[in-house]
N, C-alpha and C positions, 0 to 999 in steps of 0.2 A: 051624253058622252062628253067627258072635259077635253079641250079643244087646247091643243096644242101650237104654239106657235115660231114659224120663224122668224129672230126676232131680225137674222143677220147672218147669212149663209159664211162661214169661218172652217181656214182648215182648224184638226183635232192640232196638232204638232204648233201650232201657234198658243193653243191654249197650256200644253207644256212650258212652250219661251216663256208664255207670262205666269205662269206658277213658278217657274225658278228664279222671275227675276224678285219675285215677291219674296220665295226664300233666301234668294241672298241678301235680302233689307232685314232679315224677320230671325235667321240659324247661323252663325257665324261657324254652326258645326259643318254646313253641306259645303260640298266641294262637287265641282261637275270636271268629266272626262270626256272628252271626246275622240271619235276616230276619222278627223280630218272632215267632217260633215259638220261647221260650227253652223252655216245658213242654211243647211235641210233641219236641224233640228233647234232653229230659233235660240241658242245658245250664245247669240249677238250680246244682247245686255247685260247676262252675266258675266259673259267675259270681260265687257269694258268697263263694268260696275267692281270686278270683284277680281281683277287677271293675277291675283297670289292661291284665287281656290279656286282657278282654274286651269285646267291640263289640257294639252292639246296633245294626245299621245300620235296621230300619226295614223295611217292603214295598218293597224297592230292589235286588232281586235281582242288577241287574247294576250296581249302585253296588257291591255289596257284593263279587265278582269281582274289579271293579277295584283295589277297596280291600287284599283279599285279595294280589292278585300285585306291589304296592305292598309289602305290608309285607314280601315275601320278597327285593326287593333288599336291606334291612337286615337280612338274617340268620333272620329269623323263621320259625315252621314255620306259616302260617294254616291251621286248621280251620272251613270255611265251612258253617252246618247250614238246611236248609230241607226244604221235602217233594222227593220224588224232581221230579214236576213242571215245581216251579218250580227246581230247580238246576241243571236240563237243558234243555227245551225252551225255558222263557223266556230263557234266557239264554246261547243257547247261540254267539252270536258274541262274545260277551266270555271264554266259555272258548275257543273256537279261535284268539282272537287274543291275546288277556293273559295265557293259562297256558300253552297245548299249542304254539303256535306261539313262543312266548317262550319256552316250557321251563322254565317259573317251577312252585316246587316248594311248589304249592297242593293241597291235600287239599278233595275236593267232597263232602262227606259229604250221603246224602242219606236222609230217612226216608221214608215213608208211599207205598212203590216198591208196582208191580203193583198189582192185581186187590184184593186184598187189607186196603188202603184201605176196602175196604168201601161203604157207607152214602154218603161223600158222591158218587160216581157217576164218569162217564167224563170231564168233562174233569179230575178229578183223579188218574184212577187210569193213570197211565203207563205205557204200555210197550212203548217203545219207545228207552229211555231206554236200555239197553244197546248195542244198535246204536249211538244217536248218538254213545256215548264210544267204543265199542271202536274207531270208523277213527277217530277224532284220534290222528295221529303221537304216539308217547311215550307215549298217556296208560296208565297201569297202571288194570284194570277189577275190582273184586272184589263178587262178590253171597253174604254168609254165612247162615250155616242158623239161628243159636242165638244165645242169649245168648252163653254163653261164646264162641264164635268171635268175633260184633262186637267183644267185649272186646278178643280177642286180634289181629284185624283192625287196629284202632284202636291200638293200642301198637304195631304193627308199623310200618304206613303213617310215624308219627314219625320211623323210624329209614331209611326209606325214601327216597330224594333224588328227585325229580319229581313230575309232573302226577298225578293221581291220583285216580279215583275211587269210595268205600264207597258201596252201595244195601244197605239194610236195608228195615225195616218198621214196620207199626203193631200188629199183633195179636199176644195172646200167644199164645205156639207151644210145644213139645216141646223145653227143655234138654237137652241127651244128648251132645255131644262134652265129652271132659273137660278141664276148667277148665284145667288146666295142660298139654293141647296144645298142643306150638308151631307158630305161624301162619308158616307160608312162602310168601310172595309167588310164585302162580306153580305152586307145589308141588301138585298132586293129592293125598287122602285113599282111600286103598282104606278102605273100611266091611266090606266083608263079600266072600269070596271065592267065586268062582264058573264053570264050565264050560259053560252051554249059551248066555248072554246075557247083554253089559253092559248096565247101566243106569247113565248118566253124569249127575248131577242136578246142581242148584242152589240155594240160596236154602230156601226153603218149602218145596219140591218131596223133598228131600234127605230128609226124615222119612218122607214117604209112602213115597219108595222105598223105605226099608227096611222098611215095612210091607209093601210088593209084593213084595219079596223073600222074607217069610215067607209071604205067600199061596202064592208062584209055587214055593215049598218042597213045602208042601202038594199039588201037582201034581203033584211030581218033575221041576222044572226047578228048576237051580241057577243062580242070576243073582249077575254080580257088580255089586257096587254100586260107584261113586265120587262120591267127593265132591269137585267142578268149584267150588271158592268161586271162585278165579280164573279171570275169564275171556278176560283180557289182561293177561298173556302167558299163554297156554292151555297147559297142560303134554300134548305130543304125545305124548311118548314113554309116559306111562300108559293113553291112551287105544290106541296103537296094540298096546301090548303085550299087552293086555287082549283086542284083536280078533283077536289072532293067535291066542286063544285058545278065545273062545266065536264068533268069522265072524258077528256081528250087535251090532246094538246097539239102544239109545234114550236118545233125552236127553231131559230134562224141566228144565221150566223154566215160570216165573209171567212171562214176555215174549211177547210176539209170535214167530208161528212166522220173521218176518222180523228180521233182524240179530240174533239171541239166539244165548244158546250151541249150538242145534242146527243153524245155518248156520255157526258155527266150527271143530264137532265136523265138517261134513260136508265143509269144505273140507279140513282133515288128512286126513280117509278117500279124499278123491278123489285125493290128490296123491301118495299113500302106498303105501293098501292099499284098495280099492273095495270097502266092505261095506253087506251092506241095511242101512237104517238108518229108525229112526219115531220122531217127533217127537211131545214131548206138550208142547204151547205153543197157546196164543190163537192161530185161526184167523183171519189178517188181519182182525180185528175190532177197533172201540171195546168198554169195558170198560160198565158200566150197574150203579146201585144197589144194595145188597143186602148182607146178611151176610157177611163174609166166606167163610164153611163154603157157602153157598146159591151164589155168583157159581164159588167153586171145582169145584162138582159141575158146576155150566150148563156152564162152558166146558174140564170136564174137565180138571181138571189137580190129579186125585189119586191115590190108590193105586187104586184100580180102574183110571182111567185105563188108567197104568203096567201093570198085569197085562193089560191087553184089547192094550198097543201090543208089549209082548213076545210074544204069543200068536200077533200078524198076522206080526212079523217072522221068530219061528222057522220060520216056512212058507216064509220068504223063503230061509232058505240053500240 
């Protein structure tokens, strides 16, 4: 089993600051916007590197949309930052009509996604925020694990033409993909290979699993791991090759068990190849107060988790 490492526990939203401070040295085209959150979304150095392409629109969520798909008829690349939240739910008719329906090639970057938010409670901690982007026509959907990935997320999405949107986070988490993997829009990550069960993750979820992979080692079940950054456009062809292989699976994911990646993962399997499949997601629930590590155990969405939803499903083949 290849052995994954932390190299350096990093929030994801950090790895954004330093992907944009790189693009402002790197695209004279990108411009950032923000909604009065310049130190939640690490926006420090672009703005004092670059304060002509950059905007400080205010608590104006959907001023700042407008203003965003505005500046892309002149050529611009906008990066628009706020909490997951408020880039999605508040504001969610000015992206279906000013980016995705216009096909205007705005980057929705969004921090402090899921559960995970912690502390300030449920109406801030989103999720459901995947679903509502992944059915807007065009939009490209990406949820990363790491520092380094939002890095490499963020320098990609620039070179990327359309609607488009990064979910990261707030807490610091487990470094471990390495720095200089290239970020493929779309592209699945095999992590760890395996015969008796995939395990197809996302986001936060992506560490655990590889820790579930070493418990479920420890058993004598060999799980394959992937890593699902992308989750529009969903790479079928890894997930299906993967099933032809271990005939079960589970996905995990810091979203709601509705519109997440284990309702995309299930629609390829139905259409495809029909396998048991167990879902580790928020139980059609609001999210509520708490630690991040305390909210993760309540609503199960860790490596334990992960090990108890491989266990039900291997009974399933």
């Amino acid at each position: 089993m290849k052995k994954y490492t932390n190299t350096g526990s990093k929030d994801t939203r950090s790895g954004f600051g330093a992907g944009m401070t790189e693009l402002g040295q790197k695209n004279e085209n990108v411009v950032a916007l923000c909604a009065d959150l310049i130190g939640s979304l690490k926006f420090d150095d672009f703005k004092k590197n670059h304060p002509e392409r950059f905007f400080q629109i205010g608590i104006a969520e959907a001023n700042m949309i407008g203003i965003a798909a505005g500046l892309t008829i002149g050529g611009k690349i906008p990066f628009t930052g706020t909490f997951a939240n408020f880039s999605t739910g508040r504001v969610y008719d000015q992206i279906r009509q000013s980016v995705a329906y216009s096909d205007k090639n705005v980057k929705i970057c969004a921090s402090h996604a899921g559960l995970t938010l912690g502390e300030d409670g449920a109406t801030h901690q989103i999720l459901e925020d995947i679903g509502l982007m992944k059915m807007l026509p065009g939009m490209t959907v990406i949820n990363t694990c790491d520092y380094n990935q939002t890095k490499a997320a963020t320098l990609a999405l620039a070179d990327h033409h359309g609607p488009a949107y990064l979910r990261f986070g707030r807490p610091v988490v487990p470094n471990f993909t390495p720095a200089d993997e290239p970020f493929v829009i779309g592209k699945a990550i095999l992590l760890n290979e395996g015969t008796d069960v995939t395990i197809v993750a996302t986001g936060h979820l992506v560490w655990e699993a590889l820790i579930a992979a070493e418990a479920l080692e420890a058993k004598g079940i060999s799980a394959e791991v992937i890593n699902i950054h992308t989750i529009k456009p969903l790479d079928a062809e890894a997930i299906l090759k993967s099933v032809v292989k271990t005939k079960c699976i589970v996905t995990a994911e810091e979203h709601n068990i509705l519109g997440g990646l284990g309702e995309s993962v299930s629609g390829v399997l139905a259409l495809n190849n029909p396998t048991p499949q167990e879902f580790v997601a928020v139980q059609d629930s609001f999210g509520e107060s708490g630690t991040p590590e305390q909210l993760m155990e309540k609503y199960k969405l860790n490596n334990q988790a992960i090990v108890a939803a491989v266990e039900r499903v291997i009974k399933r083949k």
